[in-house]
C-alpha positions in Angstrom: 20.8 11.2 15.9 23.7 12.8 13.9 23.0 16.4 13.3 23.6 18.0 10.0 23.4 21.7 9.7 22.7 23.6 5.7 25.0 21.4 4.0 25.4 22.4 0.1 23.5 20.6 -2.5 26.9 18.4 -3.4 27.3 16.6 -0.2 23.7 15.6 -0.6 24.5 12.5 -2.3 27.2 11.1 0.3 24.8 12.7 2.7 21.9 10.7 1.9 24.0 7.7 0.9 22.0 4.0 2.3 24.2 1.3 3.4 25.6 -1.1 0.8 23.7 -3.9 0.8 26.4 -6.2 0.4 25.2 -10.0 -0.1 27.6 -12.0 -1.3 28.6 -14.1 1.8 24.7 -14.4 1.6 24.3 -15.8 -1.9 26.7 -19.1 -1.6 24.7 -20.2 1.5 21.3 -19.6 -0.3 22.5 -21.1 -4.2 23.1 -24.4 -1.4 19.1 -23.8 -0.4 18.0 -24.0 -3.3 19.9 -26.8 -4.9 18.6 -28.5 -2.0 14.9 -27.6 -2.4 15.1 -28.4 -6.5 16.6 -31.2 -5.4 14.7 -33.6 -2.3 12.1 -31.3 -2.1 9.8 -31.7 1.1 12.6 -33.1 2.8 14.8 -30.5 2.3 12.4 -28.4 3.9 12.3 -30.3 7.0 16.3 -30.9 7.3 16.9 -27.1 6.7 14.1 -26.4 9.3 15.7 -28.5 11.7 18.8 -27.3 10.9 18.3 -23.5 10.5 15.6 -22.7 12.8 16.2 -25.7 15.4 12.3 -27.0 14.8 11.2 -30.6 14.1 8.6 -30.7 11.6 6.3 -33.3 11.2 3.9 -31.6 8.6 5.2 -28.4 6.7 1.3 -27.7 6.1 -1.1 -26.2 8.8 -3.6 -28.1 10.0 -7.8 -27.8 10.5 -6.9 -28.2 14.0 -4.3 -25.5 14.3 -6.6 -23.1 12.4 -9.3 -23.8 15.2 -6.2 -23.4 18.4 -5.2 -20.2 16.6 -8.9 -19.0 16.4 -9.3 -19.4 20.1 -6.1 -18.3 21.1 -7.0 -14.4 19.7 -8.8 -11.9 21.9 -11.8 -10.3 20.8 -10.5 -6.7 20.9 -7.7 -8.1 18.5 -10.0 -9.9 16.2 -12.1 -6.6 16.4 -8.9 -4.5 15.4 -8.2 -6.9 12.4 -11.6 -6.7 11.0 -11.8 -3.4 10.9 -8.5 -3.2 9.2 -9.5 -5.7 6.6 -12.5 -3.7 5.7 -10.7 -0.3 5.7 -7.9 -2.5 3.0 -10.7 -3.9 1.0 -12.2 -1.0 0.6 -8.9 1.1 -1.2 -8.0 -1.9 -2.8 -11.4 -2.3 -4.5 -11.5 1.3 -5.2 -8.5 0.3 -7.7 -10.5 -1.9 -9.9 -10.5 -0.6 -13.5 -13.2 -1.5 -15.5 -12.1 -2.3 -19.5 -12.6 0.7 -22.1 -13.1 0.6 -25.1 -11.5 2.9 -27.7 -12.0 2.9 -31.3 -8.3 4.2 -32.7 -9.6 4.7 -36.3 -13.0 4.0 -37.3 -13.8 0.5 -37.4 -10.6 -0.5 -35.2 -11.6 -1.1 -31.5 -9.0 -1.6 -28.8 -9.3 -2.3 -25.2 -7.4 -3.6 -21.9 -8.2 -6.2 -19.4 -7.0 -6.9 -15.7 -6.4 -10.6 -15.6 -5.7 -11.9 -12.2 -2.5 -13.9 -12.0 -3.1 -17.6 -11.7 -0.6 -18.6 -8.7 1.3 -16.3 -5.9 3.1 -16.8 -3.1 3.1 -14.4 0.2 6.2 -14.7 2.6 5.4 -13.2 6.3 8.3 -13.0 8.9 7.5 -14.4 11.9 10.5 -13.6 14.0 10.8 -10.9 16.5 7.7 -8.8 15.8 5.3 -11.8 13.8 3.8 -9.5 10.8 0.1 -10.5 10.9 -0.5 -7.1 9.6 1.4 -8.2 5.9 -0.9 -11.1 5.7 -3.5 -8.5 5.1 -1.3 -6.0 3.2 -0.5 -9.0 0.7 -4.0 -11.7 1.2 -6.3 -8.9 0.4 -5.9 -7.3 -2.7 -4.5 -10.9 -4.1 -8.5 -12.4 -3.2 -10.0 -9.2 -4.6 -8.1 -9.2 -7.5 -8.9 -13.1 -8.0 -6.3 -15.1 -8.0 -6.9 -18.5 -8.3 -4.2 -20.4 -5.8 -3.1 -18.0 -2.8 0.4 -19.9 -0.9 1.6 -18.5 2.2 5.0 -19.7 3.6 6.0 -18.0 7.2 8.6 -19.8 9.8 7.0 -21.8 12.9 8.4 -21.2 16.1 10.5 -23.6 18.4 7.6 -25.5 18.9 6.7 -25.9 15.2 3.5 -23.9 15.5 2.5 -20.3 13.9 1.6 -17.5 15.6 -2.0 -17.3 16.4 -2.5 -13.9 14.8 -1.0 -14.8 11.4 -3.2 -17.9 11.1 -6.7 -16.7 12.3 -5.8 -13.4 10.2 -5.4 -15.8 6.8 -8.3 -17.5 7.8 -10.2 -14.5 8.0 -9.5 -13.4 4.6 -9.7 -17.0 3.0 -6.0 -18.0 2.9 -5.8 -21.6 3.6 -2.5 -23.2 2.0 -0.3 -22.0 5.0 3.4 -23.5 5.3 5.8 -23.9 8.2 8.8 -22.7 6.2 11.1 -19.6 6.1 13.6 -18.3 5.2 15.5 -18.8 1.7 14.1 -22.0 1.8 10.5 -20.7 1.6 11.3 -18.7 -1.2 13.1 -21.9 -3.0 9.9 -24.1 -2.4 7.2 -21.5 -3.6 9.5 -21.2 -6.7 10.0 -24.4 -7.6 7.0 -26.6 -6.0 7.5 -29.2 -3.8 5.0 -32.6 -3.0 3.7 -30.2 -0.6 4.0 -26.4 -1.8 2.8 -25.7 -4.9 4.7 -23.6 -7.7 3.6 -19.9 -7.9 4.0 -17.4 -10.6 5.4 -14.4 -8.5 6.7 -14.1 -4.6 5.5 -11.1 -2.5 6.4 -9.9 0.6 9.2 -8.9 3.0 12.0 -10.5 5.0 15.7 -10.6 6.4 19.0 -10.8 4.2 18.7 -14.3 2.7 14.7 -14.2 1.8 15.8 -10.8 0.1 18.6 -12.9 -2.0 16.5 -15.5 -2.3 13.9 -13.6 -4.1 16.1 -11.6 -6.5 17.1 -15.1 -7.1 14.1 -16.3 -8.5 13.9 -14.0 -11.3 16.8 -16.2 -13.0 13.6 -18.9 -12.9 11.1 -17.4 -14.4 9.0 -15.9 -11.4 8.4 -12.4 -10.7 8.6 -10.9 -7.5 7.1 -7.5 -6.1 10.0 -5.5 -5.9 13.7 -5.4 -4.4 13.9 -4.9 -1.0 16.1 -3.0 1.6 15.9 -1.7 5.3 12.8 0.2 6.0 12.9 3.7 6.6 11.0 6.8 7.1 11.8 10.5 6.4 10.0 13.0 8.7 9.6 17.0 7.6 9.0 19.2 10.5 8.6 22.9 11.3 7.2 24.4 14.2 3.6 23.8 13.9 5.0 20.2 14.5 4.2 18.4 17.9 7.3 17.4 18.9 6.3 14.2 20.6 4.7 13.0 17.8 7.4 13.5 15.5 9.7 11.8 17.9 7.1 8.9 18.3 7.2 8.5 14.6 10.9 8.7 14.1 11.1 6.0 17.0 8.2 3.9 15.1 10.7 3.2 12.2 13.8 2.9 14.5 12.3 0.1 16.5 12.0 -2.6 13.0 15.4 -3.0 13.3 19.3 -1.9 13.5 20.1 -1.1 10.1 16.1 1.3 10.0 17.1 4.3 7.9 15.4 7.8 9.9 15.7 11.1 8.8 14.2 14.5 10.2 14.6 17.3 7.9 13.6 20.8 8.8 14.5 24.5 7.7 13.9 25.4 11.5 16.8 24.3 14.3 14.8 25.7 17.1 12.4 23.2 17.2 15.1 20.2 17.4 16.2 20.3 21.1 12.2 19.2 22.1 12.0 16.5 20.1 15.9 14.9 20.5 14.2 15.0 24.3 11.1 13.3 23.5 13.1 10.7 21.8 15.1 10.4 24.7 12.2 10.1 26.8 10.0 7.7 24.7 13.2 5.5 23.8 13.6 4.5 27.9 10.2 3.1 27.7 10.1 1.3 24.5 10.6 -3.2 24.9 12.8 -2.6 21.7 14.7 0.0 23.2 18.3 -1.5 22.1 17.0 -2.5 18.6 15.7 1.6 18.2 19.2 3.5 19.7 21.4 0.8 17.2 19.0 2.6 14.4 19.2 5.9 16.0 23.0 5.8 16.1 23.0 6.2 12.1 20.3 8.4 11.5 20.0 11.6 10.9 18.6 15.0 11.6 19.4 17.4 8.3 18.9 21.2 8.7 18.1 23.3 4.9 17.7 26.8 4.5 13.7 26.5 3.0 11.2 24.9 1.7 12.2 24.6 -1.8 15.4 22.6 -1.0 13.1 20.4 1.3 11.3 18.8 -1.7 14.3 18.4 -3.9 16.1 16.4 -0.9 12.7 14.7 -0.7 12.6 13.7 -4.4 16.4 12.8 -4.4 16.0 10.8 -1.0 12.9 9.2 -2.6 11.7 7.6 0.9 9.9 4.6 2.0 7.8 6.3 4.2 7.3 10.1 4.0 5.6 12.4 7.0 4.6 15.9 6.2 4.3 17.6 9.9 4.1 21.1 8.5 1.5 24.1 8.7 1.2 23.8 4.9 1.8 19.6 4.4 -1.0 19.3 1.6 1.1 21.8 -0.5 4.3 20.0 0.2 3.2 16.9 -0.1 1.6 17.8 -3.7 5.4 18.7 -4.2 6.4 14.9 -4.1 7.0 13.1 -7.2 9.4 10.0 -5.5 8.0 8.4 -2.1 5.8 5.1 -0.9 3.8 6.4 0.9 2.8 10.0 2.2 1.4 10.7 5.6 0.0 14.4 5.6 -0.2 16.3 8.7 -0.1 16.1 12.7 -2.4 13.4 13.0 -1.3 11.2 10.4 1.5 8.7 12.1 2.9 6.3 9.8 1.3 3.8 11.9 -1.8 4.2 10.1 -0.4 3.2 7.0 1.2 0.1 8.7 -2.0 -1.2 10.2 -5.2 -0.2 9.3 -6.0 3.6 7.2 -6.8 1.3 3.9 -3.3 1.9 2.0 -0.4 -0.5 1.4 2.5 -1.4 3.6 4.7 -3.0 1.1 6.4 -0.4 -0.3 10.1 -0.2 -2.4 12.9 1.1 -0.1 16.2 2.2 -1.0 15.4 4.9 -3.4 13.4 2.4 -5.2 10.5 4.6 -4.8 11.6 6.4 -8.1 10.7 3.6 -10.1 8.5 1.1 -8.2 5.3 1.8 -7.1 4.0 0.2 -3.5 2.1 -2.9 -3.3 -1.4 -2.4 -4.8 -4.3 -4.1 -6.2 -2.3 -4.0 -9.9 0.7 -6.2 -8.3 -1.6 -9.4 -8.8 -2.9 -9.0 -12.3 -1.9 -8.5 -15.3 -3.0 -6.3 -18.5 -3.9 -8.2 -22.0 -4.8 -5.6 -25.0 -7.2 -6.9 -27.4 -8.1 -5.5 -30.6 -10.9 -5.9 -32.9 -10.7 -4.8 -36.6 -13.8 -4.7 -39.1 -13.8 -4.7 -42.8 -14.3 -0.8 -42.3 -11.1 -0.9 -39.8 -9.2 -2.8 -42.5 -10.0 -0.6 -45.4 -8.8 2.4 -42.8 -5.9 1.2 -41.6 -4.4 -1.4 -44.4 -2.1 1.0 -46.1 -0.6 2.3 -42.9 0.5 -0.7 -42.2 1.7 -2.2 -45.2 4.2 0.9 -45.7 5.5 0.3 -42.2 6.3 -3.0 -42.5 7.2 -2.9 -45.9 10.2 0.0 -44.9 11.5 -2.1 -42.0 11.5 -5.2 -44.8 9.2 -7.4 -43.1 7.2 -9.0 -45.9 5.1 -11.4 -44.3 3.7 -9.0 -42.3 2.8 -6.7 -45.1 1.4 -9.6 -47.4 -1.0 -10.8 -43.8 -2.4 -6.9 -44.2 -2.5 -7.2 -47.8 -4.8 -10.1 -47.9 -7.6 -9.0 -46.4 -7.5 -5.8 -47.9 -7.9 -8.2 -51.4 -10.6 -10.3 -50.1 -12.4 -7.1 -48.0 -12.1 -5.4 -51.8 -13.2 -8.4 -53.1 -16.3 -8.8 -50.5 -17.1 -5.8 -51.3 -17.4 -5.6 -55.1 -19.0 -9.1 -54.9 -21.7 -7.5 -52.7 -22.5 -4.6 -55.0 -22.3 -6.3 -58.3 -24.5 -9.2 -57.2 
């Protein structure tokens, strides 16, 4: 790691600076997927599958039977993990319903909000190098919770056509059952458009390389929503010396290994406790099976040294990280400090693992300083919010005249005359009432 020592606040930003994410050789090659997917459809799917990922399909959707192999094929201590990291996600995710309230504005004039769950979404989970079982629970849970009606999950076989075990008995588990062979752009394309075998969704979640991440910014042009733009993932560590240095190295090491173009930071206000942890990263990188994947990350990150606590949180709320740890003998303050993050992991014995897996919070969080306007993944990502009003004669009598002088000054006539109206016949109603 690339060691930067007090450096003034105005090489901050060339400091902190992520990688350009430059996709236009991308874009061509997925405008081609999709044309191809609007186009033949299922068939597309199978030819770009056979062509792109070197499988021969003969059904894009999963089968009973590969349910059951996939069922068997998963250890009991695994199954025993996942469960106890579904309940541990249904439980925070639940904790986010909100009930509708009702507020009467001016008397006789009663507003209120309502979650709605949306209809149709689609979940992408890589299935690569590291298979992300762990996203199916991120993204299946709070989108069953939350109610939606048609739950599609696209995620790439492997060179035998099949899924990994995990990622199918984990959908299972939580009552996913239209799974599809397909990834890449191609997945995206399908789950945007429909296909005879993929249905059409209303909004894409989930993670992925280069040309899913294109591919999804794509779809907004169709009318589908998506969770939020996506970038490499990354983590910023704080430290001082109540830290444990081979946990923060651990953690640092935990982001490094997603993949080559990982963004890790260490920031600290004390150098002294730097040589122990470069060493434990040293140490723990010989032993890790990702070991090439984690020193390519390493080899861009960076370990910046600031003269207190106070520039800390600024470079914190300018860096506005995916993943924030808070290793500090006073993290709860800190972290109270943070107004742009994912997600926060607050003391010693908090690794961002936790987060990842199985603590109850969301994985899917924004990345590239998105986290100063996009929240993480939560239960409010798969519904939506309609306001409804009710107005009684009282309401109408109350608020008539407010409105008629508003619409009347922006010259909007109609909408004065649809107030004035009612206050006639409510005046009318009225005087009718008392006089006979």
């Amino acid at each position: 790691m690339n060691k930067v020592l007090y450096p003034g606040k105005q090489e901050w930003a060339q400091l902190l600076k992520r990688p350009e994410l430059d996709y236009a050789g991308i874009e061509k090659t997925v405008e081609s997927i999709f044309e191809q997917v609007q186009q033949s459809g299922d068939s597309a799917l199978v030819n770009l599958t056979r062509s792109i990922d070197g499988v021969e399909l003969n059904s894009l959707k999963v089968s009973l039977e590969e349910f059951e192999e996939a069922r068997q094929n998963i250890d009991n201590q695994l199954k025993k993990a996942i469960t106890q990291a579904k309940s541990n996600i249904e439980k925070f995710h639940n904790y986010q319903k909100n009930q509708p309230k009702v507020v009467e504005t001016t008397p006789g004039v009663k507003c209120w909000q309502k979650s709605v769950a949306i209809e149709s979404v689609g979940l992408y989970i890589p299935g690569g190098s590291a298979p992300l079982f762990s996203t199916v629970l991120m993204l299946g849970v709070p989108a069953v919770i939350a109610g939606c009606k048609e739950i599609v999950l696209c995620t790439p076989p492997n060179k035998e056509g099949k899924v990994h075990p995990a990622i199918l008995y984990t959908a299972q588990y939580i009552g996913i059952q239209n799974i599809f062979k397909v990834g890449g752009a191609q997945a995206i394309a399908a789950m945007a458009f429909g296909t005879e075998s993929i249905p059409k969704v209303y909004k894409i979640f989930g993670p992925g390389n280069p040309y899913v991440t294109v591919a999804k910014q794509k779809v907004l042009q169709y009318g589908v929503a998506i969770d939020m733009p996506a970038g490499p993932s990354e983590v910023l560590v704080v430290a001082d010396d109540s830290a444990i240095p081979s946990f923060v190295a651990s953690d640092l090491l935990a982001q490094a290994e997603h993949g080559p173009d990982s963004q890790v930071l260490l920031v600290t206000s004390n150098e002294n406790i730097i040589p122990a942890i470069e060493a434990e990263l040293q140490k723990q990188l010989e032993a890790l099976p990702r070991k090439e994947i984690a020193s390519k990350a390493l080899e861009h990150s960076k370990i910046i040294v600031l003269k207190n606590e106070n520039e800390i949180v600024e470079l914190i709320n300018e860096y506005a990280p995916e993943h924030l740890i808070i290793a500090t003998h006073n993290a709860m303050e800190l972290a109270d400090r943070v107004v742009n993050a994912g997600s926060v992991f607050i003391g010693n014995l908090t690794p961002e693992s936790a987060g990842d897996y199985a603590s109850g919070t969301n994985h899917t969080l924004p990345t590239h300083g998105f986290a100063k306007i996009y929240s993480g993944v939560n239960l409010d990502s798969f519904v939506k919010k309609i306001t409804f009003q009710h107005i009684t004669d009282y309401g109408i009598f109350n608020l008539g005249s407010t409105i008629e002088q508003m619409a009347e000054e922006e010259q909007l006539y109609a909408h004065k005359n649809s107030v004035s109206l009612r206050l006639k016949y409510v005046v009318n109603k009225y005087c009718h009432d008392k006089l006979g």
